[in-house]
C-alpha positions as CSV (number, residue, x, y, z in Angstrom):
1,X,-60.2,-9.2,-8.3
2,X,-56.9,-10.3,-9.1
3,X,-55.6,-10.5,-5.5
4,X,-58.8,-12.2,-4.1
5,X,-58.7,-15.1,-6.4
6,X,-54.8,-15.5,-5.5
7,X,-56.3,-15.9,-1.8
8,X,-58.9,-18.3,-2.4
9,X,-58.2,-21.6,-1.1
10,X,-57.7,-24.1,-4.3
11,X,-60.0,-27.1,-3.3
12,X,-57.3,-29.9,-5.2
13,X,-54.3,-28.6,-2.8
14,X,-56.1,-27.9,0.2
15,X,-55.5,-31.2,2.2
16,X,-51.7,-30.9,1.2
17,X,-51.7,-27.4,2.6
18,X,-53.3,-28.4,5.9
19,X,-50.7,-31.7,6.2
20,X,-47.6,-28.9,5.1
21,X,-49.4,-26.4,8.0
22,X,-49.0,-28.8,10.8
23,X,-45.2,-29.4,10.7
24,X,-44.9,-26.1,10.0
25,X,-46.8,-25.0,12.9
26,X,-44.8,-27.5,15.4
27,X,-41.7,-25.8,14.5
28,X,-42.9,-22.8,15.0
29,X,-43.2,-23.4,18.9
30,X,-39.3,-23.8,19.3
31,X,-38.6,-21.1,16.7
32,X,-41.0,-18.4,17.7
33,X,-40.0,-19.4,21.9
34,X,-36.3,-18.9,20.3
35,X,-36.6,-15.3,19.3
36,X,-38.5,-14.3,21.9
37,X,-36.1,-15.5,24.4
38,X,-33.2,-13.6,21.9
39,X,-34.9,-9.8,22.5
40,X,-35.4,-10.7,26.4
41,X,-38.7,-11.1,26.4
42,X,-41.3,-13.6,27.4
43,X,-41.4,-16.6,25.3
44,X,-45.2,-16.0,24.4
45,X,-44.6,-12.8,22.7
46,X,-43.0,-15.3,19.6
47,X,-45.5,-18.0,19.8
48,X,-48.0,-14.8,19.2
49,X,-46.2,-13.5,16.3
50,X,-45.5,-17.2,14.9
51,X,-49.8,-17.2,14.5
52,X,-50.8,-13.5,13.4
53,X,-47.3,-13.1,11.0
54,X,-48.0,-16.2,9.0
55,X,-51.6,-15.3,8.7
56,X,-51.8,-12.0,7.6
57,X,-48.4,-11.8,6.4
58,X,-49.8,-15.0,4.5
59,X,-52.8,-13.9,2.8
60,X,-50.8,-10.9,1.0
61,X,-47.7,-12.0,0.0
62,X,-47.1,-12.5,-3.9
63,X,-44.5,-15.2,-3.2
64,X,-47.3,-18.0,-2.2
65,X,-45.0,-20.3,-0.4
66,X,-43.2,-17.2,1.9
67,X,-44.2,-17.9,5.7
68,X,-44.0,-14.1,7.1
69,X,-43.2,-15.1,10.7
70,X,-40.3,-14.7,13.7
71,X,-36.6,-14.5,12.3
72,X,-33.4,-14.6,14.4
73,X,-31.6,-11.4,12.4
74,X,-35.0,-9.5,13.2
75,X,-35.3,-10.5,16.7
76,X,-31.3,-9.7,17.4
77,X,-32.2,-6.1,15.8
78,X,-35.7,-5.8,18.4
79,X,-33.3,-7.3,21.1
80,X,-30.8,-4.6,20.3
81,X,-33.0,-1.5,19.7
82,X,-34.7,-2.6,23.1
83,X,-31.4,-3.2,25.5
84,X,-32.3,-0.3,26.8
85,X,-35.7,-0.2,28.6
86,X,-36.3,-1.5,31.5
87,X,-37.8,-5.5,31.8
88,X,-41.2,-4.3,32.8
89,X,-41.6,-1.9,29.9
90,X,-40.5,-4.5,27.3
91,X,-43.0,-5.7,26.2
92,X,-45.3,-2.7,26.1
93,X,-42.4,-1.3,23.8
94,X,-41.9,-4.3,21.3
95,X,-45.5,-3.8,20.8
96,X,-44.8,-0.2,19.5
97,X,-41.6,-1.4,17.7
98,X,-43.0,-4.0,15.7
99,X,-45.9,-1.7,14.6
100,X,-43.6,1.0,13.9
101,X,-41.8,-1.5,11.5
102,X,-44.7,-2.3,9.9
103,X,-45.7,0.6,9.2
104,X,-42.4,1.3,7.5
105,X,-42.3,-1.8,5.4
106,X,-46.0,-0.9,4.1
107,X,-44.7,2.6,2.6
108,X,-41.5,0.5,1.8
109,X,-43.9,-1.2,-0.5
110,X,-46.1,1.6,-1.6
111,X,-43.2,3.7,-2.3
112,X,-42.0,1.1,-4.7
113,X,-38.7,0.8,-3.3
114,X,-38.3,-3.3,-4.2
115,X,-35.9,-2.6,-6.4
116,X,-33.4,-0.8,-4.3
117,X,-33.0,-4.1,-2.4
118,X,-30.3,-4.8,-4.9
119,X,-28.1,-2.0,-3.7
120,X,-27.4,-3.5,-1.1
121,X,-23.7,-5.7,-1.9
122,X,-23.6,-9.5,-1.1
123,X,-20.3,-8.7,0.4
124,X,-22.2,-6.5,3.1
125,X,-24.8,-8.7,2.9
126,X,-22.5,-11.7,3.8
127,X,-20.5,-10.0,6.7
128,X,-24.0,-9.0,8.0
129,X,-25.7,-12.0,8.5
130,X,-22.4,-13.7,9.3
131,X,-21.6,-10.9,12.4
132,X,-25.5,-11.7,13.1
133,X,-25.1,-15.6,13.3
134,X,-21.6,-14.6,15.7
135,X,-23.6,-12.7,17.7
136,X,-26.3,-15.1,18.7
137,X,-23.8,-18.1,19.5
138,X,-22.2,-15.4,22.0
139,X,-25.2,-14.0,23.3
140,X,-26.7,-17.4,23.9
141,X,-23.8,-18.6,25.6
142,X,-25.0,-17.6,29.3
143,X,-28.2,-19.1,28.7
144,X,-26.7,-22.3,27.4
145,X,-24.6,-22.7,30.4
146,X,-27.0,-20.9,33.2
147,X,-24.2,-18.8,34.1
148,X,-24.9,-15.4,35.1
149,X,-22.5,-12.7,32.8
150,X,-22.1,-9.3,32.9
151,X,-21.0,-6.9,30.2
152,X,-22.6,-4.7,27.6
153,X,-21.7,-6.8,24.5
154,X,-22.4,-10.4,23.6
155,X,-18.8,-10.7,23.3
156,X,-18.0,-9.7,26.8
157,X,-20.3,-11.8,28.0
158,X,-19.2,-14.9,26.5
159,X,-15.6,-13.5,27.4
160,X,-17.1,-13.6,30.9
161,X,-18.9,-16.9,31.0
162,X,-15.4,-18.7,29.6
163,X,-13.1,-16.7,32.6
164,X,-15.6,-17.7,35.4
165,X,-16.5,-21.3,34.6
166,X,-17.1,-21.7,38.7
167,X,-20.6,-19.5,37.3
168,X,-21.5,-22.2,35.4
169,X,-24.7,-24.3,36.1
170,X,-24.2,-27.9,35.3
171,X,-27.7,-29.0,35.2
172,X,-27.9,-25.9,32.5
173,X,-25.2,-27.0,30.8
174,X,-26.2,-31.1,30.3
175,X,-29.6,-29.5,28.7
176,X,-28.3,-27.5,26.8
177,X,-25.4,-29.7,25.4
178,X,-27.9,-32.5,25.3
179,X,-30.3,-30.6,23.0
180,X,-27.4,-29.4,20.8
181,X,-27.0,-33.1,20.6
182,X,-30.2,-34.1,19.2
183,X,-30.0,-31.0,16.9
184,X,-27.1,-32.3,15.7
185,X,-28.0,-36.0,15.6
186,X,-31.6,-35.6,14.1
187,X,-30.2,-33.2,11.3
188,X,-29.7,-35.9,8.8
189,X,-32.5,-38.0,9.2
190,X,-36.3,-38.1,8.4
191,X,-37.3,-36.4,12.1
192,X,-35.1,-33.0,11.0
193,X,-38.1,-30.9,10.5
194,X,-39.2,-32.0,14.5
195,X,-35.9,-32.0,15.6
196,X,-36.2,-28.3,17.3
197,X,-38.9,-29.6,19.3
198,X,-37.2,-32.9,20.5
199,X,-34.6,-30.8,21.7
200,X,-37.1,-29.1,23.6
201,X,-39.2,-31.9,25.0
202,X,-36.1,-34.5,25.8
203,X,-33.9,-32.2,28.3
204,X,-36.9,-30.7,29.9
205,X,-38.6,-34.1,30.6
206,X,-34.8,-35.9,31.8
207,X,-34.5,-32.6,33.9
208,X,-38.1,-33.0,35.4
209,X,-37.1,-36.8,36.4
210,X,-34.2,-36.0,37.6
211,X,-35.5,-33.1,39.8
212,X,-32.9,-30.3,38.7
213,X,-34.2,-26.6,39.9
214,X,-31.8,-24.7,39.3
215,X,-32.5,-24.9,35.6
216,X,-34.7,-21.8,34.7
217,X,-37.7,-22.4,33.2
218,X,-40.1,-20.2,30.1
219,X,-42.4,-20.0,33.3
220,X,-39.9,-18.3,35.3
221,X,-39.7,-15.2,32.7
222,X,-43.5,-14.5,33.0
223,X,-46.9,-16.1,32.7
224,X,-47.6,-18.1,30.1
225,X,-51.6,-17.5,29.7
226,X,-53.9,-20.3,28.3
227,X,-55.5,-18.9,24.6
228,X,-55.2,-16.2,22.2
229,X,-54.5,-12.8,22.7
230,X,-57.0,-9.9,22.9
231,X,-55.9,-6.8,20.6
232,X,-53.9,-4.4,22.0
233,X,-52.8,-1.0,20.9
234,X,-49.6,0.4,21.6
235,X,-48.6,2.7,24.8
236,X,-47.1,5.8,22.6
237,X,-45.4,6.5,25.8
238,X,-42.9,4.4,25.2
239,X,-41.7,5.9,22.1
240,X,-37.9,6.9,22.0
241,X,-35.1,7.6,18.7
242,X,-33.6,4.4,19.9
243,X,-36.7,2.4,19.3
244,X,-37.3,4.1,16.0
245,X,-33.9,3.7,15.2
246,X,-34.5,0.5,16.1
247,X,-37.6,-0.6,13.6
248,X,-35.9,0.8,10.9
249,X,-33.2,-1.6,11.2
250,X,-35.7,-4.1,11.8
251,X,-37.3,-3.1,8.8
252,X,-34.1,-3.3,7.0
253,X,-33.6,-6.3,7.5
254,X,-36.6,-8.2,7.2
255,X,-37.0,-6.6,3.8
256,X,-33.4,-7.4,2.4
257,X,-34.1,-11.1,3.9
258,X,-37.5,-11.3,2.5
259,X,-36.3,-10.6,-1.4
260,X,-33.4,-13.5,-0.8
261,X,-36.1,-15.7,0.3
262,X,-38.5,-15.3,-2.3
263,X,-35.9,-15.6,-4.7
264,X,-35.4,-18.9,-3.4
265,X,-38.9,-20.0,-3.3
266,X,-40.5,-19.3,-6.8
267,X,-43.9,-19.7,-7.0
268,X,-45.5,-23.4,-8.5
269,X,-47.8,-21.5,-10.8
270,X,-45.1,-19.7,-12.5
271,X,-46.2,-16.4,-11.4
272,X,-43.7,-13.9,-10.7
273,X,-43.2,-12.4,-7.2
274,X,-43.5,-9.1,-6.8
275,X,-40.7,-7.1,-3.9
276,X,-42.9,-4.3,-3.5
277,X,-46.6,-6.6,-2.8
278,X,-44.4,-8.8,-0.8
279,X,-42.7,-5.6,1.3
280,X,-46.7,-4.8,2.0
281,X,-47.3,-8.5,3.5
282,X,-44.2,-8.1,5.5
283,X,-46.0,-4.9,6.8
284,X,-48.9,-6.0,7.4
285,X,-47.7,-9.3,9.1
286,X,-46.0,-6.6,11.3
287,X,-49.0,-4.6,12.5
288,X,-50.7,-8.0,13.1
289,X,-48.3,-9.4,14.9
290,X,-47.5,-5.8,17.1
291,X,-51.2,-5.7,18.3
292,X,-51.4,-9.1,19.1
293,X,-48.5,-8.5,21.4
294,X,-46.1,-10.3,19.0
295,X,-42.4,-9.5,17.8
296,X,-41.5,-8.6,14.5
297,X,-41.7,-11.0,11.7
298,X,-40.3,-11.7,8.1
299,X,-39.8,-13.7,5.5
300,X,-38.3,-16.7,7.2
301,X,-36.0,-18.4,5.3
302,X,-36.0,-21.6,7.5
303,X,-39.6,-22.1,7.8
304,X,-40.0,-21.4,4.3
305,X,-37.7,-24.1,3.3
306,X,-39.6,-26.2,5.7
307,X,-42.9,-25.3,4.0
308,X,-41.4,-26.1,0.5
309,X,-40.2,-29.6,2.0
310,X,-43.7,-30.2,3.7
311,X,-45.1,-30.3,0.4
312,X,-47.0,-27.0,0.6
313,X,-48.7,-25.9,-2.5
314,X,-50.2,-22.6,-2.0
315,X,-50.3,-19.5,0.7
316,X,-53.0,-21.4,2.2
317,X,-49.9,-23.5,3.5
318,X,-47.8,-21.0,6.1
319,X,-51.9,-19.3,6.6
320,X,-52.8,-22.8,8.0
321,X,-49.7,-23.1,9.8
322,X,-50.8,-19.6,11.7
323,X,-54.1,-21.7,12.6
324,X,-52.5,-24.4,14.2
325,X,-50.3,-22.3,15.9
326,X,-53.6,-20.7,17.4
327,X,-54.8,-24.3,18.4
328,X,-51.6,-25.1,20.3
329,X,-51.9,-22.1,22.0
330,X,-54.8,-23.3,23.3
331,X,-54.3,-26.5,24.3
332,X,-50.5,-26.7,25.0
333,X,-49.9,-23.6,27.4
334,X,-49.0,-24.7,30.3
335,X,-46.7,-27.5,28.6
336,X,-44.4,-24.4,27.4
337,X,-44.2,-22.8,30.6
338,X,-42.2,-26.0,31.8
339,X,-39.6,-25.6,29.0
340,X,-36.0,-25.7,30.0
341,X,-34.5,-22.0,28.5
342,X,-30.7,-23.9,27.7
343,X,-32.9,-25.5,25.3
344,X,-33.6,-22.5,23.7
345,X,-30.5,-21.1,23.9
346,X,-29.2,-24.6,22.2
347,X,-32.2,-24.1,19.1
348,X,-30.6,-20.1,18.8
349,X,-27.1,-21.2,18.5
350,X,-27.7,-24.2,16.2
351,X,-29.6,-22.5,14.3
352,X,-26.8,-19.9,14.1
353,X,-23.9,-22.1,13.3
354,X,-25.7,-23.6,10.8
355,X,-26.6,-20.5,8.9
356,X,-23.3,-19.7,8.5
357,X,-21.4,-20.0,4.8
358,X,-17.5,-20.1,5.6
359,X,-16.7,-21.0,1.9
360,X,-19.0,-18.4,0.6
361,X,-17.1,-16.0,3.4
362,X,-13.5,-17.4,1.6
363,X,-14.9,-16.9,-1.2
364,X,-15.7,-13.0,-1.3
365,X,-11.9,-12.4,1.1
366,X,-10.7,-13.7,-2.2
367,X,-12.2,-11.5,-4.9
368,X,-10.7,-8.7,-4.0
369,X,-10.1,-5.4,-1.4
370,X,-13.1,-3.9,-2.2
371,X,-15.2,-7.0,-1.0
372,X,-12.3,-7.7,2.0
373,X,-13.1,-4.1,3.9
374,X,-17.1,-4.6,2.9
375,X,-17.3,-7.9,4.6
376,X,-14.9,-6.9,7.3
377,X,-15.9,-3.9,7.9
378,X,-19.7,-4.9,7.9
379,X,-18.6,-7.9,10.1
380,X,-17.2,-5.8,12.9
381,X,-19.6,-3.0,13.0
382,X,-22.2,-6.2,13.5
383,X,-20.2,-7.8,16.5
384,X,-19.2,-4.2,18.0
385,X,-22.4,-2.0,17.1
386,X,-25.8,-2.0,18.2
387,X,-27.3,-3.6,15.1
388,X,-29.5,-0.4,13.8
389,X,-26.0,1.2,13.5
390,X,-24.7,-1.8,12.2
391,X,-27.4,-1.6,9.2
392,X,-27.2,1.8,8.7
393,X,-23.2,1.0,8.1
394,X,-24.2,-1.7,6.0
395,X,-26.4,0.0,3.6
396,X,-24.1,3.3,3.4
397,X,-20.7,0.9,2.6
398,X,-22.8,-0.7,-0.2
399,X,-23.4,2.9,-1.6
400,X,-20.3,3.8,-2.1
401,X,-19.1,0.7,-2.8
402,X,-21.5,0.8,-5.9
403,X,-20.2,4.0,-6.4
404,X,-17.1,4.2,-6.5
405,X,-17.4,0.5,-8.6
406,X,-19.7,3.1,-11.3
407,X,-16.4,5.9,-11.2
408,X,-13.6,3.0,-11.4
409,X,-15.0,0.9,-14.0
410,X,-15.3,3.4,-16.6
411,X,-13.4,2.9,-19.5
412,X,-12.3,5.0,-22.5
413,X,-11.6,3.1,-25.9
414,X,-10.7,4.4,-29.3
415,X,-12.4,3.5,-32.6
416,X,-11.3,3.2,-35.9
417,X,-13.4,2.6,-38.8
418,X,-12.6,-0.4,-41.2
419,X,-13.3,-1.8,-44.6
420,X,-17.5,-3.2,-44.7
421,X,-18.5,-0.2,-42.0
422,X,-16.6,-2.3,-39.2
423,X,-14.7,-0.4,-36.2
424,X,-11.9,-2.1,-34.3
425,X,-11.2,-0.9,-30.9
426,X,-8.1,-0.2,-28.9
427,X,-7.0,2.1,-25.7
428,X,-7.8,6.1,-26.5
429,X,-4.3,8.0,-26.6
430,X,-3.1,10.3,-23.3
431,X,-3.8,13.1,-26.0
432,X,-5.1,14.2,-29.2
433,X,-3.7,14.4,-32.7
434,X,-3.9,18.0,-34.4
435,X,-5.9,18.2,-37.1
436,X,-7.4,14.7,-37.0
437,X,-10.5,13.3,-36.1
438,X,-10.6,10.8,-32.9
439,X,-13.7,8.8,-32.1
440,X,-14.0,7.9,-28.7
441,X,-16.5,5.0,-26.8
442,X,-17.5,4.9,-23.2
443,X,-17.7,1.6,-21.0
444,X,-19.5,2.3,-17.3
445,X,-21.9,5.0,-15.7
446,X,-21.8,8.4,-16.6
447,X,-23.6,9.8,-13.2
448,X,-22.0,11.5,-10.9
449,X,-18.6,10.1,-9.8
450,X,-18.4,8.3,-13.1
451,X,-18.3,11.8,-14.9
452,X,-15.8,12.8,-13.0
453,X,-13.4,10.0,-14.1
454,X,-14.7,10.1,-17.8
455,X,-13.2,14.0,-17.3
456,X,-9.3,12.5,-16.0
457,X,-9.4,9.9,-18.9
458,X,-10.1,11.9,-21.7
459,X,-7.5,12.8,-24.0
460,X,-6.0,16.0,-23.3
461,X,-6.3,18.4,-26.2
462,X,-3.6,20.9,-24.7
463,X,-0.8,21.9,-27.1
464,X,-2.8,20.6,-30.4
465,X,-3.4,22.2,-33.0
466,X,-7.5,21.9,-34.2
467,X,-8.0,18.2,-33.0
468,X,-12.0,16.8,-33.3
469,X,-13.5,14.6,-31.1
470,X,-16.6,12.2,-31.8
471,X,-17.7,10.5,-28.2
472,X,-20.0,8.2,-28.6
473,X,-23.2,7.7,-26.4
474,X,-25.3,5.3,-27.9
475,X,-27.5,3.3,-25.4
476,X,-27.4,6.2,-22.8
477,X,-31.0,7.8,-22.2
478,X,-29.9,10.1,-19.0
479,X,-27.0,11.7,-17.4
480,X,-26.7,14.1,-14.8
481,X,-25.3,17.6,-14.6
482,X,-22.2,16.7,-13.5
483,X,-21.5,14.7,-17.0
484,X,-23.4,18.3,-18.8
485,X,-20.8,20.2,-17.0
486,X,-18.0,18.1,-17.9
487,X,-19.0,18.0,-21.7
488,X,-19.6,21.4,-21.5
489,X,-15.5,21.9,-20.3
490,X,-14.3,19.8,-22.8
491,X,-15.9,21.3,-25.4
492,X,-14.5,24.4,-24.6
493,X,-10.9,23.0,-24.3
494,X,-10.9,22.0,-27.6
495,X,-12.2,25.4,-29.0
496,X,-9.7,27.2,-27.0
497,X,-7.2,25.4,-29.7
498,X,-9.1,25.4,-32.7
499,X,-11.0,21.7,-32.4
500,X,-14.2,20.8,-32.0
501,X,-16.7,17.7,-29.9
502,X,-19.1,16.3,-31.4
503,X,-21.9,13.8,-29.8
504,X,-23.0,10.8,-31.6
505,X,-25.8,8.1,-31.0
506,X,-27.3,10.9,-28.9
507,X,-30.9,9.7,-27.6
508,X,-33.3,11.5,-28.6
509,X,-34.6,12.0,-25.0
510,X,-31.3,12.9,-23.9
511,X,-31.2,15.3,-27.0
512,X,-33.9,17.2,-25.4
513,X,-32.4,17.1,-22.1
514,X,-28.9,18.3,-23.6
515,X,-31.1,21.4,-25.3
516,X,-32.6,22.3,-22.0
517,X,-29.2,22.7,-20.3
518,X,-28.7,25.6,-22.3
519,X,-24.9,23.8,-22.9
520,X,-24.3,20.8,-25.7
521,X,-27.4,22.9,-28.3
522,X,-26.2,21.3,-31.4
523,X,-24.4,25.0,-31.6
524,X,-20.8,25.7,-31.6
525,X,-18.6,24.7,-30.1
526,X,-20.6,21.0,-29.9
527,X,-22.5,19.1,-32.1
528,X,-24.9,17.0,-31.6
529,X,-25.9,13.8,-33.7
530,X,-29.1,11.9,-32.5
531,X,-28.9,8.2,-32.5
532,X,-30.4,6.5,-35.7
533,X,-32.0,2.9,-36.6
534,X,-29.0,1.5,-37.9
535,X,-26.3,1.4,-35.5
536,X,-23.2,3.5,-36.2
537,X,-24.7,5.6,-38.9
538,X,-24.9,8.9,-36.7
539,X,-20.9,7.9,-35.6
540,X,-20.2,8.1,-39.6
541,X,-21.8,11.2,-40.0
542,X,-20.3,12.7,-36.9
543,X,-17.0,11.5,-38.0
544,X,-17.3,12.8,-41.7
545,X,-18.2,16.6,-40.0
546,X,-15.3,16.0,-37.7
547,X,-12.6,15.1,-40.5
548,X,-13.8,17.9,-42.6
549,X,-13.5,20.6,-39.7
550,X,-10.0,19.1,-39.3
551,X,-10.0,19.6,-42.7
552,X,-11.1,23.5,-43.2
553,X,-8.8,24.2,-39.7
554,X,-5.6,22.8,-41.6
555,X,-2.7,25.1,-42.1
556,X,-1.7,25.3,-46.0
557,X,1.5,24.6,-46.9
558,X,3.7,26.6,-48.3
559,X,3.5,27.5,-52.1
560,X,-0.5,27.0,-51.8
């Protein structure tokens, strides 16, 4: 009941969400043509997903102001995953794709995997989207120009375009130059939110009075029919690994993307969003868009913006701008077959070139190696990759990044009680003391890697004589069996020459777990002090047993 009065239609910000709709909707027709022309496919395909993504993307999202619609990062990954298969089979295949992708992000959400998002680094991140914006400019550089290139990367063929400038179609080139001009020069003023369509409608209209054909035209890559699309369902034939490969990516992607831009757009009521309802939208703004014959879609960070500037209020906002999408569809098809495609190419590498953050790049090259090769490294695999390899780098580099960050931040410290039931803290010694009690704290993750280095950093007990160890685990409710078996070494180590571990601050729950490993039992050679109310207490009284096995274990001196 919850959900359907969040989709309800709020009568006192219903007119501001049909004024915010229409804008919205407008630049949606560049946008959505933009994409389309990115993959290789007709224009229409994104006008179709700019109306069903927005729509039902719209109606289930938990962030209200998200419009779920076409994305340049998604569209690259589609464009990629589909370089492959032949130009009549496209389309029928970027039907399957974007279903496929939707039906990921659905179980995506079910699964409750929301929260992983944050594994992925912003370093990655970063060089992602940056080898993304790279790749469009390059890619988009034949279609600026009207030059025909050749080569398998988007680098080649702007390498290609830039040797053989005789290639080069001037007529192309004013249009396209001429719409990155009124990008440019509209950007600043109160016509920016129109200023992707102006760019369309200028160059096309001089080019029309001026009589250039040479210029291709959104007609000349298929029909543009009049209306909204019939459902379709997918032909299963064309199902390959690279296409599934391929949604994944897409999938990816649209879902990282998505939790940035819901992040950035909170919602007015000052309800909380929720990753795993909005993963669902996402979905399901996927499987409407695949069957009406549209691309896939995401959270859009541009139109979203644009929505939040409009003055939307509620979802009703990006659902309304999915209706007038429909009625310019309607009305306005054969207007968008005449469109110039350097014009689109111009919107894609604007749009690009703007989305890049060069100080925010600086930034990360100077924190640090570990964010140089992640950026780098994500960068490159972007540019040189196909981009479903290029995520799958992405994500497996932010891994181990976080990782190996877990195993090298660890930190071993000594305390030493004071006067009033104070400690003071300072670096644990290489080795132990015989006969004396050592408390030890832990700083980082215990899991895995990090247990591991907690075993090279603790000090060694060999060639001491009955030395006692208190390590401290207060705050820690889980470890793995890596940390049980390194405990469980240790332990022994220090019997081998007469000492003993103890654990203190012990969780209760851990306790248990501890008990069940048949290892740390509270038996010798360990023993185990569960964590108390009052912090510290279970340290003293670990430390008191310690100092008085140090005790008991002391030579006597001679004449005793």
């Amino acid at each position: 009941m919850g959900i359907l009065r969040s989709v309800r239609p709020e009568r006192r910000s219903l007119r501001a969400d049909v004024v915010a709709g229409l804008p919205g909707a407008i630049s949606s027709v560049p946008n959505g043509m933009a994409s389309a022309a990115l993959i290789g496919v007709n224009p229409i395909h994104g006008l179709y997903a700019s109306f069903a993504g927005p729509v039902a993307g719209g109606l289930a999202t938990s962030s209200q102001l998200m419009v779920v619609t076409t994305t340049t990062a998604g569209a690259l990954a589609a464009g990629s995953a589909l370089e492959g298969v032949d130009a009549a089979d496209r389309p029928q295949a970027l039907l399957l794709l974007t279903i496929i992708a939707g039906v990921v992000m659905i179980l995506a959400g079910v699964a409750r995997l929301g929260r992983y998002t944050r594994f992925v680094s912003h370093s990655v991140m970063t060089g992602f989207l940056t080898g993304i914006s790279v790749n469009i400019v390059l890619s988009q550089l034949p279609g600026l120009t009207g030059a025909d290139a050749t080569g398998e990367l988007a680098l080649t063929k702007a390498v290609d375009v830039v040797f053989h400038p005789t290639r080069i179609d001037v007529a192309s080139l004013l249009a396209g130059v001429g719409a990155l001009g009124i990008l440019i020069g509209l950007s600043r003023t109160r016509l920016a939110a129109v200023s992707a369509l102006i760019a369309l409608v200028v160059p096309t209209v001089g080019l029309a009075v001026a009589g250039a054909g040479t210029v291709t035209r959104v007609k000349d890559t298929g029909e543009i029919p009049r209306g909204v699309p019939t459902p379709q369902l997918p032909d299963l034939s064309q199902l390959s690994f690279p296409l599934v490969t391929g949604a994944l990516a897409v999938a990816a992607i649209v879902l990282v993307q998505g939790s940035g831009v819901a992040e950035a757009a909170p919602n007015r009521d000052g309800t909380a969003s929720n990753a795993n309802r909005d993963f669902v939208a996402q979905g399901i703004g996927n499987l409407a868009a695949g069957f009406f014959r549209g691309q896939p879609v995401g959270g859009s960070v541009g139109q979203t913006a644009l929505n939040q500037t409009v003055g939307g209020r509620t979802r009703w906002a990006a659902i309304l701008s999915g209706l007038w999408m429909i009625a310019i569809l309607v009305a306005c098809a054969g207007v968008i077959g005449l469109v110039a495609l350097p014009t689109l190419a111009a919107i894609l590498v604007y749009a690009a070139v703007k989305s890049l953050k060069p100080g925010e790049l600086a930034t990360i090259l100077r924190t640090g190696p570990t964010s140089q090769i992640a950026v780098v490294t994500t960068f490159c695999a972007t540019l040189f990759l196909p981009v479903s390899a290029a995520v799958g780098i992405g994500v497996s580099l932010s891994l181990l990044l976080q990782l190996n960050q877990e195993a090298m931040d660890l930190k071993i410290v000594q305390l030493t009680p004071i006067n009033g039931g104070r400690w003071t803290e300072q670096p644990a010694p290489a080795s132990l003391p015989s006969h004396q009690a050592t408390v030890l704290d832990v700083y980082g993750s215990l899991l895995y890697a990090g247990s591991r280095t907690l075993r090279v950093k603790l000090p060694d007990p060999a060639g001491t004589e009955a030395p006692t160890v208190v390590l401290r685990l207060r705050g820690r409710t889980a470890v793995g069996a890596t940390f049980v078996k390194i405990v469980d070494d240790y332990a022994a180590a220090l019997e081998t020459v007469g000492g003993r571990l103890y654990l203190s601050g012990v969780d209760p729950t851990l306790a248990e777990l501890l008990r069940r490993t048949d290892r740390p039992d509270g038996s010798d050679p360990i023993g185990v002090y569960e964590a108390t109310e009052l912090v510290g207490e279970s340290t003293e009284q670990a430390l008191r047993e310690a100092e008085a096995w140090a005790v008991r274990h002391r030579p006597e001196s001679p004449g005793q």
